[in-house]
N, CA, C and O atoms as a GROMACS GRO file, in nm:
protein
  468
    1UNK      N    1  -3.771  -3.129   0.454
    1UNK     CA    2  -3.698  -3.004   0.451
    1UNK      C    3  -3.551  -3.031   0.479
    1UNK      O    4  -3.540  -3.103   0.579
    2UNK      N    5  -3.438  -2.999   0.427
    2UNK     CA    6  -3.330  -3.024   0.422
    2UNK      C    7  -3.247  -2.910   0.498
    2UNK      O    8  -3.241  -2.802   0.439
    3UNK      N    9  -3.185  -2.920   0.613
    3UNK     CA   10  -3.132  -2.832   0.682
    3UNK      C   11  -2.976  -2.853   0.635
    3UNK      O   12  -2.904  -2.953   0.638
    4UNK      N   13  -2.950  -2.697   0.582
    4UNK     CA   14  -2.845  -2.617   0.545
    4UNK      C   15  -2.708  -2.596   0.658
    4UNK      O   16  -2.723  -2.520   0.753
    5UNK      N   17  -2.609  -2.653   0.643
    5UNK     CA   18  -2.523  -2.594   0.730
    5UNK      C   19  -2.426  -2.522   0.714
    5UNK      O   20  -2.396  -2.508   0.595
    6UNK      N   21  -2.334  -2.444   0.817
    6UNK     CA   22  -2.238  -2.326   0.756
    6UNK      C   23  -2.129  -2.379   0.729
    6UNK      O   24  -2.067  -2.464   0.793
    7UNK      N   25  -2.100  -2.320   0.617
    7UNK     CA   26  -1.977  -2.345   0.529
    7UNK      C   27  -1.822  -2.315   0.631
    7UNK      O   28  -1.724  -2.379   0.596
    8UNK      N   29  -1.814  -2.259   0.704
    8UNK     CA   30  -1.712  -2.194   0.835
    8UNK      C   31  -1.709  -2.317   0.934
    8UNK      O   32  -1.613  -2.394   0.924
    9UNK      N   33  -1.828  -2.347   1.049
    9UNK     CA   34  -1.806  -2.430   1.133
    9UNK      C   35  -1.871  -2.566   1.132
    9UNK      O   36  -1.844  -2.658   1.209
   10UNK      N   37  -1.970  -2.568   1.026
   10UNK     CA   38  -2.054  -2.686   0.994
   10UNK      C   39  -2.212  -2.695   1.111
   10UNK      O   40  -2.303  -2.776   1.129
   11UNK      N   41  -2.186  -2.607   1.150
   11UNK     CA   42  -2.345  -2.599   1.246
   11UNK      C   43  -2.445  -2.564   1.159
   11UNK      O   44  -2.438  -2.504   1.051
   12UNK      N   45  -2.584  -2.630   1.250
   12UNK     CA   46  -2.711  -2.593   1.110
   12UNK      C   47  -2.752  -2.450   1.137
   12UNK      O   48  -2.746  -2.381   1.238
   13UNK      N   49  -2.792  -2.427   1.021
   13UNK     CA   50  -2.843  -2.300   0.967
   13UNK      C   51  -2.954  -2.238   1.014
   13UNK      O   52  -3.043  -2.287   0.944
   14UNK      N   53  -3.012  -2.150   1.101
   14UNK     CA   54  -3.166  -2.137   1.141
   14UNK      C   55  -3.154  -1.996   1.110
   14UNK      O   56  -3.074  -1.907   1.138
   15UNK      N   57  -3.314  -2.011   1.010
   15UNK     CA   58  -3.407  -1.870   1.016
   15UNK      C   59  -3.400  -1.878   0.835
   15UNK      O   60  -3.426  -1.978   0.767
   16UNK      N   61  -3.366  -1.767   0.794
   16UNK     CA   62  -3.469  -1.789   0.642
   16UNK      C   63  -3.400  -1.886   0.582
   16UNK      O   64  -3.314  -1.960   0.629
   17UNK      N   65  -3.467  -1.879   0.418
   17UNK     CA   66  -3.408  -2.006   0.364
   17UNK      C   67  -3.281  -1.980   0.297
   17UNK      O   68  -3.208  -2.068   0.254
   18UNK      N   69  -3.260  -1.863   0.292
   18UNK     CA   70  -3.151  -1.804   0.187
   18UNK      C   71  -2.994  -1.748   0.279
   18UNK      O   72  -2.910  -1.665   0.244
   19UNK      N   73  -3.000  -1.814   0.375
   19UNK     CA   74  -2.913  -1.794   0.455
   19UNK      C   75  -2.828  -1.860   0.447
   19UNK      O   76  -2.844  -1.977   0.413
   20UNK      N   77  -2.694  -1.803   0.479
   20UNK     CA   78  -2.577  -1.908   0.398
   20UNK      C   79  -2.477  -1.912   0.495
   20UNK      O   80  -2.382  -1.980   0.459
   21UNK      N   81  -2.464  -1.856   0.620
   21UNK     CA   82  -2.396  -1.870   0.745
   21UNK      C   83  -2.504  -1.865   0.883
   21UNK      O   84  -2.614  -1.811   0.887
   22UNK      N   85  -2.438  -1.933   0.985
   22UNK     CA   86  -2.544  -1.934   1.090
   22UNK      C   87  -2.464  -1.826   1.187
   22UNK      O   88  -2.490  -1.814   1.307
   23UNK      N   89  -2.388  -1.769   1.134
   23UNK     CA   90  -2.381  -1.590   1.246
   23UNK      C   91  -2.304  -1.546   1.186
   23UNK      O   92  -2.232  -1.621   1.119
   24UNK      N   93  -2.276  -1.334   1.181
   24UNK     CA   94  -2.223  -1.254   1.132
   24UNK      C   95  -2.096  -1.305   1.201
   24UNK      O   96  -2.039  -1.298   1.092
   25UNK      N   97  -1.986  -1.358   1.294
   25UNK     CA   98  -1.889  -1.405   1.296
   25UNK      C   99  -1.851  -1.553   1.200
   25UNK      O  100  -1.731  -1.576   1.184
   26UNK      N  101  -1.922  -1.622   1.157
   26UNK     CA  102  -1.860  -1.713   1.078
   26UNK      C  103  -1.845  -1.650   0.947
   26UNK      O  104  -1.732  -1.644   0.900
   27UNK      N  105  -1.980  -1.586   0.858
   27UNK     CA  106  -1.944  -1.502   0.761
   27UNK      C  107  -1.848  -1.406   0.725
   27UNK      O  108  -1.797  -1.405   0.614
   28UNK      N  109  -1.820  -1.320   0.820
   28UNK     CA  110  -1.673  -1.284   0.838
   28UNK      C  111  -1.544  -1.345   0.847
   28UNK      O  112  -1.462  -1.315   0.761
   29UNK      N  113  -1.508  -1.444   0.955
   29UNK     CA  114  -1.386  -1.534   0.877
   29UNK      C  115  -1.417  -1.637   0.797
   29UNK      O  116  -1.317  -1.704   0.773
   30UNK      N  117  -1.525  -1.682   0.739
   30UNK     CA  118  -1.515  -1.725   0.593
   30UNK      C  119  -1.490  -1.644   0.496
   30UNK      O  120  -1.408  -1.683   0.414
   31UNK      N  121  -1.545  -1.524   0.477
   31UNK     CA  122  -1.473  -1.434   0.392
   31UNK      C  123  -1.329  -1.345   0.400
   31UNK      O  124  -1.273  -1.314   0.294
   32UNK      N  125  -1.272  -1.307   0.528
   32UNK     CA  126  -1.139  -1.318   0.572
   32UNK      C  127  -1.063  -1.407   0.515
   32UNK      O  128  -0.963  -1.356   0.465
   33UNK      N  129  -1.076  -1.603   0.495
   33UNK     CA  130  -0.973  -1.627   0.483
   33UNK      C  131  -0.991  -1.611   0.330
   33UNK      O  132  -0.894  -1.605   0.255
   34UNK      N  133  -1.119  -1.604   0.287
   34UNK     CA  134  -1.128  -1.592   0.096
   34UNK      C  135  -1.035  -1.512   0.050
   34UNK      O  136  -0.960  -1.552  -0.039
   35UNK      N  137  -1.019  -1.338   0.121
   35UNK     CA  138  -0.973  -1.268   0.067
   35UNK      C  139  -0.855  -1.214   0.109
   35UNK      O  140  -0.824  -1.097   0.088
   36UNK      N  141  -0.770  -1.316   0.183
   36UNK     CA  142  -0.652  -1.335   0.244
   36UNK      C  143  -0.555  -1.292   0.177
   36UNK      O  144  -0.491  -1.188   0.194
   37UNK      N  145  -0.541  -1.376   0.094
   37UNK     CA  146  -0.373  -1.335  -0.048
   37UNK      C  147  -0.418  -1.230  -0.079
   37UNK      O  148  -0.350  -1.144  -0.023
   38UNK      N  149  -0.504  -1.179  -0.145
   38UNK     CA  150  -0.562  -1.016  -0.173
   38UNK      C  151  -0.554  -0.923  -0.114
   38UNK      O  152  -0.532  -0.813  -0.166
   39UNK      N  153  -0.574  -0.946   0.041
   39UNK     CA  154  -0.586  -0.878   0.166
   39UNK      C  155  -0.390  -0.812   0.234
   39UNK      O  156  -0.333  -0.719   0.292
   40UNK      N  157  -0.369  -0.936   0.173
   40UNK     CA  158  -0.215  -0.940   0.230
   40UNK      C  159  -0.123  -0.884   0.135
   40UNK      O  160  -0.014  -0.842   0.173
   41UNK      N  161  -0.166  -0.878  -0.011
   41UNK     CA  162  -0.082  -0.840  -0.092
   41UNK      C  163  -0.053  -0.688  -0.089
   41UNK      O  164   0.059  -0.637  -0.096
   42UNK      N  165  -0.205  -0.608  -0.074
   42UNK     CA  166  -0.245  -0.495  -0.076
   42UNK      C  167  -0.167  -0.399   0.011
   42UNK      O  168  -0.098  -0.300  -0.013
   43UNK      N  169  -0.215  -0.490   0.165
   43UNK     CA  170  -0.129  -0.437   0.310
   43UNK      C  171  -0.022  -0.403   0.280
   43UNK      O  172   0.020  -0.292   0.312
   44UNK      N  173   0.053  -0.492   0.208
   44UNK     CA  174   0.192  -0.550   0.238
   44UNK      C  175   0.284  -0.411   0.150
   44UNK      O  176   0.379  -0.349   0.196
   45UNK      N  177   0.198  -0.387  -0.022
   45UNK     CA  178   0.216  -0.278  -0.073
   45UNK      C  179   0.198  -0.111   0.001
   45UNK      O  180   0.288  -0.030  -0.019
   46UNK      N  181   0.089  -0.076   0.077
   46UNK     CA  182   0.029   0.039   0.135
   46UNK      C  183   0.153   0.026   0.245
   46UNK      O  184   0.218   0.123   0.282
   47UNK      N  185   0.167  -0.066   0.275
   47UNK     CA  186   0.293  -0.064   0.398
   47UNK      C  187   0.418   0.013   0.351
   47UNK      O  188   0.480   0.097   0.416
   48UNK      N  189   0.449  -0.039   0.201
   48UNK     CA  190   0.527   0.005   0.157
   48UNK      C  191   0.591   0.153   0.094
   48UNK      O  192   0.703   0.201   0.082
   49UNK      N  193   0.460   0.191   0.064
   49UNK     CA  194   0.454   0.326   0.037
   49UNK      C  195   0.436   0.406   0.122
   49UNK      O  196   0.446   0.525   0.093
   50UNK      N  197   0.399   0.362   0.272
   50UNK     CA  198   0.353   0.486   0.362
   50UNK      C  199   0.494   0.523   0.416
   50UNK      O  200   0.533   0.634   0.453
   51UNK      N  201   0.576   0.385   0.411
   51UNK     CA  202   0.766   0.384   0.476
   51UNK      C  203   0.804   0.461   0.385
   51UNK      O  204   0.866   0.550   0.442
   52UNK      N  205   0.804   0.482   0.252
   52UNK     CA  206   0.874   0.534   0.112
   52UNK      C  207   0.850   0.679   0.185
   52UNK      O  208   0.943   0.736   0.243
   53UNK      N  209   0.721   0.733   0.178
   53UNK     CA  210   0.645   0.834   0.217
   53UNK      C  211   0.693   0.920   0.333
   53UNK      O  212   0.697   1.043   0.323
   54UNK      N  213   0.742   0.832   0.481
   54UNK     CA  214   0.763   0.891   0.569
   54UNK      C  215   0.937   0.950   0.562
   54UNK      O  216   0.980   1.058   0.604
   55UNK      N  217   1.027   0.821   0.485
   55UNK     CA  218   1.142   0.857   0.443
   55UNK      C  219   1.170   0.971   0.391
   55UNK      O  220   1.248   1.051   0.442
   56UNK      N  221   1.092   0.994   0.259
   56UNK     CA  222   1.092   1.109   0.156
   56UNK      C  223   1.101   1.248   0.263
   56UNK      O  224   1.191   1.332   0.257
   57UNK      N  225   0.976   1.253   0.371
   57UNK     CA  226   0.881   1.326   0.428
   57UNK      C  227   1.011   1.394   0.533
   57UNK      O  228   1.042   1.513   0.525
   58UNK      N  229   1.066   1.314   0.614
   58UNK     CA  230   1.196   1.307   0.699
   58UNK      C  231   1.302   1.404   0.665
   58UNK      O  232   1.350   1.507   0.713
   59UNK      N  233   1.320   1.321   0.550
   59UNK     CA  234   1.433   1.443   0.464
   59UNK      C  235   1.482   1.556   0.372
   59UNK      O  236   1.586   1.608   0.332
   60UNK      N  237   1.289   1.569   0.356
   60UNK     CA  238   1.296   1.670   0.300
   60UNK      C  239   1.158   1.731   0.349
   60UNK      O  240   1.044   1.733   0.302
   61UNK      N  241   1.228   1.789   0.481
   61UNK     CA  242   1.123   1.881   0.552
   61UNK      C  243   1.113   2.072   0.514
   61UNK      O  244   1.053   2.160   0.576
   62UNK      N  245   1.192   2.080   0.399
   62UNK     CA  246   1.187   2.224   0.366
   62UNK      C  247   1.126   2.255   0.257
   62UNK      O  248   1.101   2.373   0.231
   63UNK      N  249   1.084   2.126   0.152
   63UNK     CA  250   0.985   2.142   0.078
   63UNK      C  251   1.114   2.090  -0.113
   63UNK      O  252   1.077   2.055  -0.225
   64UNK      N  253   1.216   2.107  -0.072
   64UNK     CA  254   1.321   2.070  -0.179
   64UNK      C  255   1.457   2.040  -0.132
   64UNK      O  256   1.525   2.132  -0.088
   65UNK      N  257   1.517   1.887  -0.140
   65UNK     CA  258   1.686   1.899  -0.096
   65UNK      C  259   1.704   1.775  -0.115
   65UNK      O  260   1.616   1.689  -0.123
   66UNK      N  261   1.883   1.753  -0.128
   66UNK     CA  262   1.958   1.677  -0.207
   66UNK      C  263   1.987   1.570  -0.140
   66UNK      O  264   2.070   1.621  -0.064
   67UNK      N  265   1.983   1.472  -0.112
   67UNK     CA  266   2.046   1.318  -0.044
   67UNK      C  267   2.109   1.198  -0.103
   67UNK      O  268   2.057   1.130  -0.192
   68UNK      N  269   2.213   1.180  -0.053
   68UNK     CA  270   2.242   1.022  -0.110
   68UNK      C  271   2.142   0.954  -0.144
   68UNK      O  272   2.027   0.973  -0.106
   69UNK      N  273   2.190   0.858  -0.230
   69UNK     CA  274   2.110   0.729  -0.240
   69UNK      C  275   2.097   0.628  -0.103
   69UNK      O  276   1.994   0.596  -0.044
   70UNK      N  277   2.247   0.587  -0.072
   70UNK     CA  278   2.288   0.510  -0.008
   70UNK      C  279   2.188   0.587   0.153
   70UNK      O  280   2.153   0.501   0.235
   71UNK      N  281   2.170   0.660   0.170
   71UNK     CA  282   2.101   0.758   0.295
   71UNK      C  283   1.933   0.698   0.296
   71UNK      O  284   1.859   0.676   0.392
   72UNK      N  285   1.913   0.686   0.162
   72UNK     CA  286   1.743   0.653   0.185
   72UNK      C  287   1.762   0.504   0.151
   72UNK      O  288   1.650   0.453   0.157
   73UNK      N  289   1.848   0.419   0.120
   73UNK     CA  290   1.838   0.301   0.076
   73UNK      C  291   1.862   0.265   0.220
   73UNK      O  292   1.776   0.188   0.262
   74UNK      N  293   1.962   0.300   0.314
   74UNK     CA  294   1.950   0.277   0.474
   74UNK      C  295   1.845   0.275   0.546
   74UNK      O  296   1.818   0.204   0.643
   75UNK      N  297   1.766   0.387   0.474
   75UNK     CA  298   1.643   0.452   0.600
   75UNK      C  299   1.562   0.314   0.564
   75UNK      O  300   1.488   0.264   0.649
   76UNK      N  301   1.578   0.256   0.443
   76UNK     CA  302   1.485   0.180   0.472
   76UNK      C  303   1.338   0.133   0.306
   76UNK      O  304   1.248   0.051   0.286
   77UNK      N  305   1.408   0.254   0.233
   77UNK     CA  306   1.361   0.309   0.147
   77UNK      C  307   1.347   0.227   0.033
   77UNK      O  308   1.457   0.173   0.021
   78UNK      N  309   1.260   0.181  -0.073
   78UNK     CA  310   1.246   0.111  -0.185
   78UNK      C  311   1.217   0.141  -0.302
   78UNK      O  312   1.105   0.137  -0.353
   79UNK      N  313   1.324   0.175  -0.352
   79UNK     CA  314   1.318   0.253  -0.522
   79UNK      C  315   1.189   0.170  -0.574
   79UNK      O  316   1.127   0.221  -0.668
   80UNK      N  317   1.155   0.078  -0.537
   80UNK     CA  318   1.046  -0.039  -0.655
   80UNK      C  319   0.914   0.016  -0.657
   80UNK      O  320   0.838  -0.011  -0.750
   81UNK      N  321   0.872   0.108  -0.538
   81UNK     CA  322   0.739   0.124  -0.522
   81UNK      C  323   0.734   0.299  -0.476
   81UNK      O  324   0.784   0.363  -0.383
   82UNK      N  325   0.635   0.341  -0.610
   82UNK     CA  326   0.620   0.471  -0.604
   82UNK      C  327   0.455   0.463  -0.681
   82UNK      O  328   0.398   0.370  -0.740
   83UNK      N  329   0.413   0.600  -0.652
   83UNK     CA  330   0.190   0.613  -0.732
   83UNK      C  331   0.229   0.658  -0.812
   83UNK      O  332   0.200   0.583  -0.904
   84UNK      N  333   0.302   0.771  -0.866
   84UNK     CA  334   0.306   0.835  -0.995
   84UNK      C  335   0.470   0.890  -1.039
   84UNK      O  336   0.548   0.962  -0.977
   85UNK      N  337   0.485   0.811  -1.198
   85UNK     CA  338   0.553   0.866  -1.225
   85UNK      C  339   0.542   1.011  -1.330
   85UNK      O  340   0.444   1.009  -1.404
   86UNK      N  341   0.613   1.107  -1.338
   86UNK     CA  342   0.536   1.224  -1.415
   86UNK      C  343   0.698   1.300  -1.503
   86UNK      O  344   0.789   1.366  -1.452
   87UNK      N  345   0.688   1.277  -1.575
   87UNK     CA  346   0.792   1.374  -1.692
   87UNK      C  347   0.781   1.505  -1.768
   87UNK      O  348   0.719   1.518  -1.874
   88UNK      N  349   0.823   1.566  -1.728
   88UNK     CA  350   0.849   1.784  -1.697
   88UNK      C  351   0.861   1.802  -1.906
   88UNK      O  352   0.952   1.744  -1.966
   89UNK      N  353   0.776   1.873  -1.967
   89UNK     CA  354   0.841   1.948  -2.086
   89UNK      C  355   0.935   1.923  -2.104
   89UNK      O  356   0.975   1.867  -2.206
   90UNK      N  357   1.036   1.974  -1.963
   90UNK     CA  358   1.219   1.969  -2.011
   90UNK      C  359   1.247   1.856  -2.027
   90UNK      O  360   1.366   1.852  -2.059
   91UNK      N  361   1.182   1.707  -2.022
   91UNK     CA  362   1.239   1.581  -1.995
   91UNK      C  363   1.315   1.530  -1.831
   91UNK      O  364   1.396   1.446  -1.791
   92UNK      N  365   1.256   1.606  -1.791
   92UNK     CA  366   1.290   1.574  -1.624
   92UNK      C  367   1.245   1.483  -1.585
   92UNK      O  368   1.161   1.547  -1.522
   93UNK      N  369   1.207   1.330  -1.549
   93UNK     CA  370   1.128   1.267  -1.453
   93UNK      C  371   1.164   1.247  -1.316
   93UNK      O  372   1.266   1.209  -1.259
   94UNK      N  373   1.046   1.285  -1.279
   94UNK     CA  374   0.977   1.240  -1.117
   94UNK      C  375   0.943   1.132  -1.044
   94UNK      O  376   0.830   1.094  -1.075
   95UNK      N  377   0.985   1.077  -0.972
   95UNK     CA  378   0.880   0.961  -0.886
   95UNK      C  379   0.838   1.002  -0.764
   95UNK      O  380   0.901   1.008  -0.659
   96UNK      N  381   0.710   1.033  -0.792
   96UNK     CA  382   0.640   1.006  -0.681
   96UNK      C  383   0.599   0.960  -0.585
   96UNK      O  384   0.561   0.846  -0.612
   97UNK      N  385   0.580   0.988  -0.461
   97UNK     CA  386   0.491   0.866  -0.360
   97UNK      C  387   0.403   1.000  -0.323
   97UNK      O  388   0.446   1.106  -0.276
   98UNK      N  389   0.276   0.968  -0.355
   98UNK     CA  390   0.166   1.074  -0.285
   98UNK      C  391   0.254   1.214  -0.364
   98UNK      O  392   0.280   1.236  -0.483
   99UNK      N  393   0.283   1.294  -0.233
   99UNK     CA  394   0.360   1.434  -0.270
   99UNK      C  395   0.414   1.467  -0.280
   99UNK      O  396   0.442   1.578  -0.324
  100UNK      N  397   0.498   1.333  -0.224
  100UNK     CA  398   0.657   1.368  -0.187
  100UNK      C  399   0.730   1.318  -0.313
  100UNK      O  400   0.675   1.219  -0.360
  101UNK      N  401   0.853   1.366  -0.390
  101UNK     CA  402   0.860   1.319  -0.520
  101UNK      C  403   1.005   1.301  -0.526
  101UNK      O  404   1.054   1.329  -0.417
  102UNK      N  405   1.110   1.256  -0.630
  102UNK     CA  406   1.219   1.248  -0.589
  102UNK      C  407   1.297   1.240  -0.733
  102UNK      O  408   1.244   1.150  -0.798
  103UNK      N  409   1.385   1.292  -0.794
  103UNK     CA  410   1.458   1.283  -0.924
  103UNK      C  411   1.571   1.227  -0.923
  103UNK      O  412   1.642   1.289  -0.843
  104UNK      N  413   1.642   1.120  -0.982
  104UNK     CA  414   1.783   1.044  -0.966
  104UNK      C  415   1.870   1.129  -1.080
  104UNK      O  416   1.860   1.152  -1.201
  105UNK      N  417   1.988   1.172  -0.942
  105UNK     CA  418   2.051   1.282  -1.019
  105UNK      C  419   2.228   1.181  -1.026
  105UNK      O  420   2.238   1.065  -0.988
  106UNK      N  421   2.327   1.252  -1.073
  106UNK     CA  422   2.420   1.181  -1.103
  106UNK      C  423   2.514   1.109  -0.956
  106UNK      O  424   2.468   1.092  -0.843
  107UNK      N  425   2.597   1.091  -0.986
  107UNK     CA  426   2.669   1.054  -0.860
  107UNK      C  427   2.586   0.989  -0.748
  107UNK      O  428   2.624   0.995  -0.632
  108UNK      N  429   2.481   0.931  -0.781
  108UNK     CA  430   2.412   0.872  -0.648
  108UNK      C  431   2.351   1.000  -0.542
  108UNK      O  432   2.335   0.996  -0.420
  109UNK      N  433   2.326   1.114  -0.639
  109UNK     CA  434   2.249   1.177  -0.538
  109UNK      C  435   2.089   1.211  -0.599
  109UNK      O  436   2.064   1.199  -0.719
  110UNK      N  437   2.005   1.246  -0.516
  110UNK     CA  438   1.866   1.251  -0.563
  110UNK      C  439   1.802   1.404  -0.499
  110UNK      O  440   1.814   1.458  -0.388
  111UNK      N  441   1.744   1.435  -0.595
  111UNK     CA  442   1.670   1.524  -0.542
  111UNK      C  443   1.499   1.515  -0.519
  111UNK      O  444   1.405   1.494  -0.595
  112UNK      N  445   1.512   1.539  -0.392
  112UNK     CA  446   1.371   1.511  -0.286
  112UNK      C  447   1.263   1.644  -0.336
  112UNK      O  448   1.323   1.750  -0.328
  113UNK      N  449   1.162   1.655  -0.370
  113UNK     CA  450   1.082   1.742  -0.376
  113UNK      C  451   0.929   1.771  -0.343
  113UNK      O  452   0.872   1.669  -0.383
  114UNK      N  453   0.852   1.841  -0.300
  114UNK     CA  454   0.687   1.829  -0.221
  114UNK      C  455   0.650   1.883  -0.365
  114UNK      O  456   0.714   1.970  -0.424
  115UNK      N  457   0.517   1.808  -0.423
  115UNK     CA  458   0.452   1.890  -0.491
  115UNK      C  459   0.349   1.949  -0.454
  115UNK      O  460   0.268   1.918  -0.367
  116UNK      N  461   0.354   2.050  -0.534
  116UNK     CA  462   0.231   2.187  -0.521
  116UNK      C  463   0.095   2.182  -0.518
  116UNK      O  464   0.091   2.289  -0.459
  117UNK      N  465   0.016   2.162  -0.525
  117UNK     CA  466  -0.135   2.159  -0.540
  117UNK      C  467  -0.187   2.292  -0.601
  117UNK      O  468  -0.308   2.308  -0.620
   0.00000   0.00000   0.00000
């Protein structure tokens, strides 16, 4: 009989035959570091949008209003990452994060907007 050992710490394997780690902690950071770059890329994005999100959220607490660029590019803010972009009949576009939405108007100013449900 050929005893199996874990792929994580190299200790042998006990109990059925189809067992492929010898405890729910090695199976876990063996699969942790598998899905690491994946894990980190994801974070790293959701991080990004929840900051976009809270910015938007900050400055436009009345539901519609006008801000520099240079004002949200301070706060912290990243034109690169938005969930939906959406374009109006009139040819208006929107960027979105979640609800909070935002239109690039001339002179470096933008208009911040909540959408409706």
């Amino acid at each position: 009989m050929e005893h199996l050992t874990c792929p994580e710490c190299g200790d042998k394997i006990i109990g059925r035959s189809d067992k492929k780690f010898c405890s729910d902690a090695c199976r876990n950071a063996f699969n942790n570091k598998q899905n690491k770059t994946k894990t980190n890329y994801m974070r790293n994005v959701n991080n990004k949008l929840r900051k976009n999100y809270r910015i938007l959220s900050e400055y436009n607490f009345e539901g519609k209003t006008k801000v520099n660029r240079l004002k949200l590019q301070n706060a912290g803010f990243d034109f690169d990452y938005v969930t939906q972009i959406v374009t109006y009949k009139n040819g208006s576009q929107y960027l979105f994060v979640y609800d909070q939405g935002y239109k690039v108007l001339d002179h470096d100013w933008i208009l911040i907007v909540k959408k409706n449900d």
